[in-house]
C-alpha positions, 0 to 999 in steps of 0.5 A: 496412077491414070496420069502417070500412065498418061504422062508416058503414053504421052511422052512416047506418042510426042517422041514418035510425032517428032520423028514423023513416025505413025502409032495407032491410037492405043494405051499400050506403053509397050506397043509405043514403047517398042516404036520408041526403040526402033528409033533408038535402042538405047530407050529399051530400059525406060521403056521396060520400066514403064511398061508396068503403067499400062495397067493403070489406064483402067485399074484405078480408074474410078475412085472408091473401086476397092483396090486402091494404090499404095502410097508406095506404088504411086511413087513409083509409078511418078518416078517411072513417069518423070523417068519416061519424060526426062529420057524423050526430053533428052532426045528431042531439040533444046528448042523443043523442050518445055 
């Protein structure tokens, strides 16, 4: 759950970084997603799924903690965070991309 969380914090932090567009060093997707929007409003809808997946940069952060994610919710968790990837990934130069 943390690295899916990551992987969209990270996606978004590498969109802004590319448009040379600062962002303080925080976990908030949707603080980074909202920079993400000012540059093109069409990301509002993956960034309001993704914004859920703050919380996972601590919820489950130590193994054995006694609430644990559903099999059902860490797929959905993947599925926003390869959502949030492909979207920066089609607004970015093919030269860029993986």
């Amino acid at each position: 759950m943390f690295h899916c969380q990551q992987a969209a914090e990270k996606a978004f932090k590498g969109f802004l970084a590319w448009h040379d567009v600062p962002f303080r060093k925080t976990h908030e997707l949707e603080e980074i997603g909202e920079a993400c929007i000012k540059l093109d409003a069409t990301f509002k809808e993956t960034v309001d799924r993704a914004t859920p997946l703050t919380e996972y940069a601590w919820k489950f952060w130590y193994p054995g903690n006694p609430e644990q994610p559903s099999k059902k919710e860490s797929k959905e968790a993947l599925s926003v965070a390869t959502e949030v990837l492909e979207e920066v990934l089609k607004r970015v130069p093919k030269e860029v991309r993986r």
